[in-house]
Backbone as CSV, one residue per row, in Angstrom:
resi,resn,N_x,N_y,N_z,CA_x,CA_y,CA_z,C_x,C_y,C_z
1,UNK,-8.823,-5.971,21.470,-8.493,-5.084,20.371,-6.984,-4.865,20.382
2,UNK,-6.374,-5.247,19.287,-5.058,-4.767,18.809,-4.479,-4.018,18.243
3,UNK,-3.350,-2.653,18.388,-3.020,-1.697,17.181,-1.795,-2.891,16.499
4,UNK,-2.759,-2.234,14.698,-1.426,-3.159,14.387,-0.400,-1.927,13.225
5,UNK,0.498,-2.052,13.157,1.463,-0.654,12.558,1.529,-1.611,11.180
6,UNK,1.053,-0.719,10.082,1.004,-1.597,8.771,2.684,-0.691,7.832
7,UNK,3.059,-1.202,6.478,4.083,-0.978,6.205,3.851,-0.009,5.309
8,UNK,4.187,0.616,4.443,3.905,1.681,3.697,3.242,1.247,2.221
9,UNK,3.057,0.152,1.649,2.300,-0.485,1.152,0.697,-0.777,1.636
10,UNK,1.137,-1.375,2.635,-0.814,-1.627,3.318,-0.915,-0.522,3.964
11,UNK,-0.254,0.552,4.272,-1.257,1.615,4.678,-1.877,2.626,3.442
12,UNK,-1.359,2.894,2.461,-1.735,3.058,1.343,-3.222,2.143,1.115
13,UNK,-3.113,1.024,1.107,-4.280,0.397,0.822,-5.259,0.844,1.802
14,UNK,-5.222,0.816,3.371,-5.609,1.344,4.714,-6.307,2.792,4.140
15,UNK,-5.935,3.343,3.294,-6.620,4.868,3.100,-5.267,5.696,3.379
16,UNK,-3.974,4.958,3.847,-3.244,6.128,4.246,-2.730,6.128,5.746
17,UNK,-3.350,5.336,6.188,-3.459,5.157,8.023,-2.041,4.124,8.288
18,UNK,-1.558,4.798,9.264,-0.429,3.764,9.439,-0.446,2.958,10.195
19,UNK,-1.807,2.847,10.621,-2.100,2.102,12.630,-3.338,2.220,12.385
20,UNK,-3.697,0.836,12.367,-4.899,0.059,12.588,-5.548,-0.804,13.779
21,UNK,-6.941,-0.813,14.150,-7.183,-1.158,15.230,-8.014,-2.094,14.639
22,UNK,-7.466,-3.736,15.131,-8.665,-4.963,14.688,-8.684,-5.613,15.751
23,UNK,-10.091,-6.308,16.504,-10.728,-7.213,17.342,-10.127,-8.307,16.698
24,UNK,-9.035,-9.120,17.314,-8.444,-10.258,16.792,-7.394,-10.917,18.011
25,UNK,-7.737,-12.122,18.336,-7.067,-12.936,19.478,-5.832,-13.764,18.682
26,UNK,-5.740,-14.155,17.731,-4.353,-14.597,16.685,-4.382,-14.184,15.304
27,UNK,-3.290,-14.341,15.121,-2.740,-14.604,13.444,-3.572,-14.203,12.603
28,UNK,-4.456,-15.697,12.414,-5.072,-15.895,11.944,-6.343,-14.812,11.632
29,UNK,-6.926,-15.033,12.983,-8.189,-13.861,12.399,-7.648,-12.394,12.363
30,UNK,-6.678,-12.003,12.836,-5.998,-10.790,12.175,-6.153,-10.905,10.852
31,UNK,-5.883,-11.572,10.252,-5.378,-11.594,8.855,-7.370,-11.662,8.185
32,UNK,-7.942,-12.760,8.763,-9.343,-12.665,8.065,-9.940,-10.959,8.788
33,UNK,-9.830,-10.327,9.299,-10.148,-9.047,9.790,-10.031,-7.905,8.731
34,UNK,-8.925,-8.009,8.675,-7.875,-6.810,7.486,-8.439,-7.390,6.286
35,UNK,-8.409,-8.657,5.858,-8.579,-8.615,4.241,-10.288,-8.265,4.360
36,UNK,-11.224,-8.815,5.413,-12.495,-8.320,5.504,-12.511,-6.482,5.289
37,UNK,-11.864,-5.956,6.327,-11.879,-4.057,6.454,-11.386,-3.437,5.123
38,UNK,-10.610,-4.092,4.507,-9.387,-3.960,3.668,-9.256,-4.855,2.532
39,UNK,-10.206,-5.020,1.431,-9.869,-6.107,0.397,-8.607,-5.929,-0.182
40,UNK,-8.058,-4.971,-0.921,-6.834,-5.083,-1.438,-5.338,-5.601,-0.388
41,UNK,-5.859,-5.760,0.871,-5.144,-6.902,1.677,-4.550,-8.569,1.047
42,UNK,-5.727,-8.529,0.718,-5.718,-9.983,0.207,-4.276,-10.641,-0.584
43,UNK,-4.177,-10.048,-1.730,-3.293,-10.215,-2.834,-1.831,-10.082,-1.693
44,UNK,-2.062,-9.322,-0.868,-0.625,-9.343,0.242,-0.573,-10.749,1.409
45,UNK,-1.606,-10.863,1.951,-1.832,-12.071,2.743,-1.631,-13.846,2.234
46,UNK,-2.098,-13.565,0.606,-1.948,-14.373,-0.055,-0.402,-15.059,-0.254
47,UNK,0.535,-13.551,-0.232,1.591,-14.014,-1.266,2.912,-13.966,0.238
48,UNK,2.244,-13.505,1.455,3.154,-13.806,2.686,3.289,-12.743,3.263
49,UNK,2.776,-12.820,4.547,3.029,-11.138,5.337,3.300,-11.773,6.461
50,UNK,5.075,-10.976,7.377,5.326,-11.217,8.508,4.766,-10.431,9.410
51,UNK,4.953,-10.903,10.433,3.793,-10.366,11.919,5.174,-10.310,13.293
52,UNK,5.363,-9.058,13.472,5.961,-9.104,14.284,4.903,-8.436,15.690
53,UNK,5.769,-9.008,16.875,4.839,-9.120,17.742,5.828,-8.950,19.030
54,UNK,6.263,-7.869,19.423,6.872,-7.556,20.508,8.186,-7.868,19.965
55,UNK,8.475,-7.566,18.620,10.182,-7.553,17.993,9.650,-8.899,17.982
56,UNK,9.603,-10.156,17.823,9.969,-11.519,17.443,8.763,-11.458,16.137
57,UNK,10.126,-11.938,15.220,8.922,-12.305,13.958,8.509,-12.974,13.580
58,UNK,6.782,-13.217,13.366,6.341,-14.861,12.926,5.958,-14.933,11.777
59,UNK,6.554,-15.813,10.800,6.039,-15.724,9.200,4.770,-16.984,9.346
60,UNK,4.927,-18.122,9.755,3.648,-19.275,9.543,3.100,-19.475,10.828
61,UNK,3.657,-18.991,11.698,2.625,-19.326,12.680,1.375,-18.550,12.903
62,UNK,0.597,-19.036,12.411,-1.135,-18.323,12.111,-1.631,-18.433,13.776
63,UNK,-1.448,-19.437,14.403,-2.176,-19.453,15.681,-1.694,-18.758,16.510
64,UNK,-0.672,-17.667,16.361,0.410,-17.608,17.422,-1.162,-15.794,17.773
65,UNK,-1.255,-16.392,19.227,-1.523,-15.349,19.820,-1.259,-14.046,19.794
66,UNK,-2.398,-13.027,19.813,-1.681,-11.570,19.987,-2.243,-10.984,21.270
67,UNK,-1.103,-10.680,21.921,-1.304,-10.281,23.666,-1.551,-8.449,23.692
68,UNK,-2.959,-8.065,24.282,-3.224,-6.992,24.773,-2.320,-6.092,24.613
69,UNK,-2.575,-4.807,24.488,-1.132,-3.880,24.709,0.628,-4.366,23.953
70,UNK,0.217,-5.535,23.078,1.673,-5.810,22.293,1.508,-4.756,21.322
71,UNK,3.260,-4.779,20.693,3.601,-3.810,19.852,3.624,-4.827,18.630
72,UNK,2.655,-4.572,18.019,2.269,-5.290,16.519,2.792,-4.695,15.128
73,UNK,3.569,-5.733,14.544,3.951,-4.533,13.053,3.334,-5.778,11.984
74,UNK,3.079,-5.144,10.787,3.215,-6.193,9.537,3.998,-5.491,8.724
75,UNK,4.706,-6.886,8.267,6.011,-6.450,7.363,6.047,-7.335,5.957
76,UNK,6.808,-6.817,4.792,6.832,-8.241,4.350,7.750,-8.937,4.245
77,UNK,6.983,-10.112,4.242,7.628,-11.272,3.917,8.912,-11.257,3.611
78,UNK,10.423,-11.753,3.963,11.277,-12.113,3.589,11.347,-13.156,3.216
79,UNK,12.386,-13.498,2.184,13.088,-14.831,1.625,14.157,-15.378,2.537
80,UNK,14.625,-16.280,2.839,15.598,-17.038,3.773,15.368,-17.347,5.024
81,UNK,16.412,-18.168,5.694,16.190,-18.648,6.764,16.424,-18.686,8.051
């Protein structure tokens, strides 16, 4: 189980909650978790949400592991490189 700190957009969607707790070993099923708990997720997951994960931020890496006790944020998406 992971807390993940959502941005002031998806916690709004969240009900309001700024810290969410999802059963999720990467990226990936993070992301199928939240849009499952959370449909209006979707339209955000769709269009690019960064995942920071102990301060380093991952925009495409879907497989990238999430380690026990990490400090998890979702942010969005930036443009550039």
């Amino acid at each position: 189980m992971v807390e993940v700190t959502l941005w002031g957009a998806l916690s709004q969607l969240a009900g309001g909650q700024s810290k969410v707790e999802v059963e999720a070993k990467d990226i990936r099923e993070l992301f199928r978790k939240l849009a499952e708990q959370y449909p209006g997720f979707e339209p955000w997951i769709d269009r690019g949400i960064a995942v920071a994960i102990d301060g380093t931020i991952y925009r495409d890496t879907w497989s990238k592991k999430l380690p026990e006790g990490a400090e998890i944020f979702l942010l969005p998406r930036l443009a550039g490189g």
